[in-house]
N, C-alpha and C positions, 0 to 999 in steps of 0.2 A: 744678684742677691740683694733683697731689701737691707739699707744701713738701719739698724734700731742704737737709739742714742739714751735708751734709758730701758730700764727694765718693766716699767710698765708697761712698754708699747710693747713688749713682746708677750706677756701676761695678756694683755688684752688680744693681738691674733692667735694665742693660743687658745684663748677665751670662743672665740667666735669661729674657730677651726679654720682661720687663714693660715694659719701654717700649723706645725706639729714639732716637736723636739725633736724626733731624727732629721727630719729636713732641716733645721736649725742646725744641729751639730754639723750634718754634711756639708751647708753650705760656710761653716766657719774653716770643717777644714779646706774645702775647697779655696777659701780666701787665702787661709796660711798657706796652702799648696801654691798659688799665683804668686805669694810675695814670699817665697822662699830665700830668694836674697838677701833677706834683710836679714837674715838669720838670726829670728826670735823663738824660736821651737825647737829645741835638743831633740824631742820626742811627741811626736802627737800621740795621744792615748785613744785612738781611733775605735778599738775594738773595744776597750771597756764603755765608752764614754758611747757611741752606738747602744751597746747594750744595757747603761744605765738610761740613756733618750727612752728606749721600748718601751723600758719600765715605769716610766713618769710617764709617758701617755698612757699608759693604763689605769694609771692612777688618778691622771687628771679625770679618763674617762667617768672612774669610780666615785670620785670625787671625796678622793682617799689621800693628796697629793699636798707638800708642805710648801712652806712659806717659800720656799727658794724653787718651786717648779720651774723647770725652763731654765735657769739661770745657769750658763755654760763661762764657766772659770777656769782660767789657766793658774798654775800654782809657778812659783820661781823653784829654781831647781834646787832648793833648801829646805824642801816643806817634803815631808815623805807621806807618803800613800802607798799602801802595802798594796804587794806583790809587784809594782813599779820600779826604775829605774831613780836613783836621784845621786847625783858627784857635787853638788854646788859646785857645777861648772869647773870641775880638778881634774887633773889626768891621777890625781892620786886616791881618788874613788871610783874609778874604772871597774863599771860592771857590777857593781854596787846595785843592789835590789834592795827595797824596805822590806820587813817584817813586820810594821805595823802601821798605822795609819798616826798621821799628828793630832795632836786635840782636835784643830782647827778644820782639818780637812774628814775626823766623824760628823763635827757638828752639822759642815756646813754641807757632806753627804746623807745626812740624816733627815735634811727638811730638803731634799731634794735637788741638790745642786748637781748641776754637772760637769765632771772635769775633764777638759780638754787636752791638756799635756802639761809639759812642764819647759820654762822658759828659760833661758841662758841669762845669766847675771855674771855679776866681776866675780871672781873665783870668792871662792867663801866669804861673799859678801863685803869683800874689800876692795872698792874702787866709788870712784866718782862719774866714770863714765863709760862701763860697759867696755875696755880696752883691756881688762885684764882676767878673761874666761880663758880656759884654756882650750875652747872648742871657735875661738875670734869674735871678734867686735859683733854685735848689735848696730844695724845700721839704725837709725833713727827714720824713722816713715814720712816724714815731713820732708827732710831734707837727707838724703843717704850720704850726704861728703861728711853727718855731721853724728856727735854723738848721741844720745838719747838718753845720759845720764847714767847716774848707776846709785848702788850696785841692781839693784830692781830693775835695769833698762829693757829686760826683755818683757818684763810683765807691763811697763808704760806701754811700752810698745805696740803689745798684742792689743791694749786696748784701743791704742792711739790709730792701728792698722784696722778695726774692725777684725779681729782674728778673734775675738769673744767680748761679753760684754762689762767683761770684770776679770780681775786679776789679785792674786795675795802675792804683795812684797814683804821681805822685812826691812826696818827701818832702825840700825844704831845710832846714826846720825849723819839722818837726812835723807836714806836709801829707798824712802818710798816718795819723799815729796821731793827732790830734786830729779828724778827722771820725771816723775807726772808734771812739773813744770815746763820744765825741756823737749815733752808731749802732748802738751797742750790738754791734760784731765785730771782729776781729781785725786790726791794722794793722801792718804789719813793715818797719822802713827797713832793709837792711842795710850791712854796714861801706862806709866808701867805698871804693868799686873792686873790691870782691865784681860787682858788676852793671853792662854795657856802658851810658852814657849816649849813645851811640848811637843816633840817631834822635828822642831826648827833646829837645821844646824848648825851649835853653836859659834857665833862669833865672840862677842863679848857681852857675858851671861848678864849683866845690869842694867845694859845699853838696850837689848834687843827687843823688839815688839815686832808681832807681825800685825800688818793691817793694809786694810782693801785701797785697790787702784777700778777707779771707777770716772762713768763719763757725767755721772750727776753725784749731789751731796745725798740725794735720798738712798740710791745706791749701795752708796758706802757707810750707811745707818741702817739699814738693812741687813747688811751682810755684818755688823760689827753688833746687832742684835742676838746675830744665830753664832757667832762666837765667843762672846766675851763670856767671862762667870768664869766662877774657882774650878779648880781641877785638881782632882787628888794626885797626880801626875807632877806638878810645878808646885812647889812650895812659895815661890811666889806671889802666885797668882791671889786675888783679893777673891776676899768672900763677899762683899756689898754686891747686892742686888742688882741687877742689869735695866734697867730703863727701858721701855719699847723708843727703842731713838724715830725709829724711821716714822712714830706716831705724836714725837717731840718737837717736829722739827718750825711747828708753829707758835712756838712757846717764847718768841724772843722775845725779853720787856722793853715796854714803851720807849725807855729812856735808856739809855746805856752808857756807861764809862767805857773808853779804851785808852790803854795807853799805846804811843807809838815811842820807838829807841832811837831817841836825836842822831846816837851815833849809828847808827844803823844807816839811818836816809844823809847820815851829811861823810859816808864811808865813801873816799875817794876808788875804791874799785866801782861801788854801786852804777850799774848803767844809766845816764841821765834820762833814757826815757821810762826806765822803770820808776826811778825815780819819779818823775813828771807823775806819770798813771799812779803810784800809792798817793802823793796829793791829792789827784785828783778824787780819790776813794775817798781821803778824809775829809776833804771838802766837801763832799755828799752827805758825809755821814754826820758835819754839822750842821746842816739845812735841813736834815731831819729833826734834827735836835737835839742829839746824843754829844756826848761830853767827850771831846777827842783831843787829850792830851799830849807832850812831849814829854818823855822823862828822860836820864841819866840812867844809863849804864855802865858806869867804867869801867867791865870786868871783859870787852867786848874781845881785846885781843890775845884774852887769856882762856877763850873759850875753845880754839882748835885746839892750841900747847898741851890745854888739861885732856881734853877729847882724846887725844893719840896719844899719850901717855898713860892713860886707863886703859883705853880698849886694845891695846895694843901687851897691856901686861896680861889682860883677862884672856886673849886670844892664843900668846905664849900657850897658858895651861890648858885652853879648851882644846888646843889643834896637838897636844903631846900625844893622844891615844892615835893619832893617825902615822903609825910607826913603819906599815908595813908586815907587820907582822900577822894581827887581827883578823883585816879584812882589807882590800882594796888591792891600791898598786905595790905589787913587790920587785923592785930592782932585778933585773937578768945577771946584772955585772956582781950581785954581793957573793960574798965567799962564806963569811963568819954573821956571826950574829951581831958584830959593832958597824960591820960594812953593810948588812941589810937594813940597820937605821937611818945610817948617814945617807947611802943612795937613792933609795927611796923615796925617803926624805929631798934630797937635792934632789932627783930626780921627778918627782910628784907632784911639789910644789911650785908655783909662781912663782915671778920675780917678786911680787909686789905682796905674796902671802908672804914666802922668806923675809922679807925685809922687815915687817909688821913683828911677825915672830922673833928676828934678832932682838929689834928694839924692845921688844916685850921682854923676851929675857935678860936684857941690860937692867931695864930701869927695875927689874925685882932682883937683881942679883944681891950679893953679898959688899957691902959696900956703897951701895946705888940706890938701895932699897928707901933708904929714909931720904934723900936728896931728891927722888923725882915720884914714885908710884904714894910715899906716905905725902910727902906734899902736893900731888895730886890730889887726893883723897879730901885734904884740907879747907882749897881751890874749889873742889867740886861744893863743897858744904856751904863755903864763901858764897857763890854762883846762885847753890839753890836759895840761900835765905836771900840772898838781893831782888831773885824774879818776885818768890813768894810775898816781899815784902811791897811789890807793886803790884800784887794781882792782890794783896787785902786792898788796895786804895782803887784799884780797877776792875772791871771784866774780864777784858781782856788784850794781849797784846797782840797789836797789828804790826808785821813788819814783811820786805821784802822774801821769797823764797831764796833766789840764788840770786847773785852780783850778777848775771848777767844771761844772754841766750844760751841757747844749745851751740858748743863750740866746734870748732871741725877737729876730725880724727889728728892726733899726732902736736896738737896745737901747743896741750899741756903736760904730754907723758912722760917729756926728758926733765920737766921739772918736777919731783913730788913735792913741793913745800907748795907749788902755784894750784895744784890739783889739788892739794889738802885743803886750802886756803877756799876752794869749792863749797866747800860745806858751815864757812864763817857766820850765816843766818839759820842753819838748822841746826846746829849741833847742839844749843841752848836746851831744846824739848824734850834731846834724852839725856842729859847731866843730869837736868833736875824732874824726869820722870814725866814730865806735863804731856797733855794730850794735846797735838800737833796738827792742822793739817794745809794743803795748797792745794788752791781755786785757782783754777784758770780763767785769769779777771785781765790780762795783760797780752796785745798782740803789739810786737816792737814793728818798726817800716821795715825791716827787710823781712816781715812777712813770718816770722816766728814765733811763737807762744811764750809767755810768760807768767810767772804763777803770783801768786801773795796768798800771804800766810798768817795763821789767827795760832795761836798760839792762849789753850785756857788752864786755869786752875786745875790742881790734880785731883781726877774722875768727875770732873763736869764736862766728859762726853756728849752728854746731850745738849749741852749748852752751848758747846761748840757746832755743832750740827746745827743747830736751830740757830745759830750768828750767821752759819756760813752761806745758808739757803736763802738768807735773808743778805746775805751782800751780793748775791750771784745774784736774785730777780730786782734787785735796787740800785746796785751802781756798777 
């Protein structure tokens, strides 16, 4: 099978009748069939995603066919598409089928996309590296001793494997740009309420954005084109107009401020050659002629504390409706209707969702409430007026993706405080709602990928898109 590295080249042999959309779909699944091992595909969507190909070469023939023709996308197994299968990776959604489709997955059916299946991630989108599915690990295609991130790992994946040429993660903090770093591609959270969480299942409803895993920036302004805009669905979601990004992306000015976070590059976990490589970025980007600052941030080791202390009260309530009783997995062993909660429940859920969930109902309980979830709340307000208050005097902020490479399986899983501590450079983009993304700008010597990350003002998506396209063909 020909590698395509960008969705032009494929628009273009579809253009010229080198190849067609079913031969495309078959030979992605034929890819995910070879690397089966790696175990990124719960489910290939074979039959429908064949019989949605038919129908876009017809189209293209007619030349009837939308912005996203050809464009074969794997969804994480959190994003539902009716009449489909979707658990976010849980024994406690077993056999679970959608009834409707998510905002994100009409739109981006609408202009013609086509979906390939749906990929294994950390169980309801709570991990850092794909080790906590309850169908096992995501190997990482790079390296298979190693992890490939999470909770997204299986959508870096697919792309990072040539398994399709884009992928939708969601991102609470960090879940689409820490596996695309750790896969060496493109990972884009954007601002909150740019994109319908609509159909996405809940983790923590403030935190969550879904947004595109792709092997270029034009890509993922492309497909964040044919998603973004209000939705009468999500009360959230903004009403400001959508930008043509993927037609923005040469809009960057002459001159430009960024700031970078002192404590960020002088964080003693930071790996010294990522390290080294984000210098070496800014040092480019002053011989350009752009203004690249140092600031202070001193809220830096207060950024996980408050992160899991949020998302972990918000998750309490979103995962309560998962009873057992509804829909999904029902316990064999319950008797009564208090033992069909409890089993179920213990029974259904993860180590590592249980635990999320205790904590979430500690810090909201009675007693608890004002000491960690309202002081959290505080924290988070603290947080977002300190970025805000550097992104009036800047563009934008540059800083590392993750302290380090893709780590091997088992490395960090006995410790959760070391795993959580994973996400100490993204969690910042969803506190305070900013649009996020990692460029694969970083290959460390043993030969693995590494990301860096722009981090802009909230809803100058296209500004981030037109900085990032502009650091990837510059330095």
């Amino acid at each position: 099978m020909k590698i395509y590295n960008s969705f032009s080249e494929i628009k273009s042999d579809l253009e010229s009748g080198t190849t067609t959309c079913v031969a495309l779909v078959n030979s992605y699944i034929e890819t995910a069939a070879s690397k089966k091992n790696l175990n990124i595909f719960l489910e290939i969507f074979k039959t429908s995603a064949l019989e949605k190909a038919k129908l876009v070469d017809e189209k293209i023939k007619s030349k009837t066919a939308g912005k996203l023709a050809g464009m074969v996308i794997a969804l994480k197994d959190n994003l539902c598409y009716k009449g489909h299968k979707v658990s976010a990776s849980s024994k406690i959604l077993e056999g679970f089928e959608s009834l409707f489709n998510a905002t994100v997955v009409e739109r981006l059916l609408a202009e013609d996309a086509i979906i390939i299946g749906r990929c294994n991630c950390d169980e309801f989108a709570m991990g850092s590296s794909n080790e906590n599915s309850a169908f096992g690990n995501v190997l990482n295609p790079l390296d298979i001793k190693r992890v490939p991130g999470g909770s997204s790992g299986g959508s870096a994946a697919a792309v990072a494997a040539n398994m399709c040429i884009a992928a939708l993660g969601t991102d609470t903090g960090g879940s689409i740009r820490q596996p695309a770093s750790f896969c060496g591609v493109v990972g884009y959270k954007p601002s909150y309420g740019r994109v319908s969480r609509y159909g996405a299942i809940a983790y923590a409803s403030s935190f969550d954005q879904i947004g595109p895993i792709t092997k270029t920036v034009e890509d993922a302004a492309l497909i964040m084109e044919v998603m973004a805009g209000q939705d009468e669905y999500d009360s959230t979601s903004s009403s400001k107009p959508v930008p043509a990004y993927s037609k923005e992306l040469k809009n960057t000015p002459a001159k430009l401020r960024i700031a970078y976070i002192k404590d960020c590059l002088e964080n003693e976990g930071l790996n010294p050659e990522i390290k080294t490589r984000i210098n070496d970025i800014i040092g480019k980007l002053k011989s350009a002629g752009h203004t690249v600052e140092a600031v202070d941030f001193p809220y830096l080791d207060y950024l996980v504390p408050t992160y899991y202390v949020l998302t972990t009260a918000e998750a309490s309530s979103n995962l309560a409706r998962f009873d057992g009783i509804n829909f999904g997995y029902r316990s064999k062993n319950a008797t009564d209707l208090e033992s069909t909660y409890k089993k179920s429940r213990s029974e259904g859920f993860g180590t590592e969702v249980k635990r999320r969930i205790m904590l979430g109902t500690f810090v909201l309980s009675s007693g608890y409430y004002d000491a960690y979830y309202s002081k959290g709340q505080k924290v988070r307000r603290v947080i977002q007026n300190k970025t805000n208050e550097i992104l009036d005097k800047y563009d934008f902020i540059f800083l590392p993706t993750t302290p380090g490479t893709a780590f091997e399986f088992g490395q960090k899983g006995a410790d959760p405080i070391a795993m959580y501590l994973e996400d100490i450079f993204t969690v910042q983009a969803n506190i305070t709602g900013l649009p996020a993304i990692s460029l694969p700008m970083g290959k460390h010597s043993s030969g693995l990928p590494f990301g860096v990350q722009v981090i802009g003002k909230n809803f100058a998506d296209a500004d981030v898109f037109a900085f990032s396209d502009y650091l990837m063909k510059n330095c």
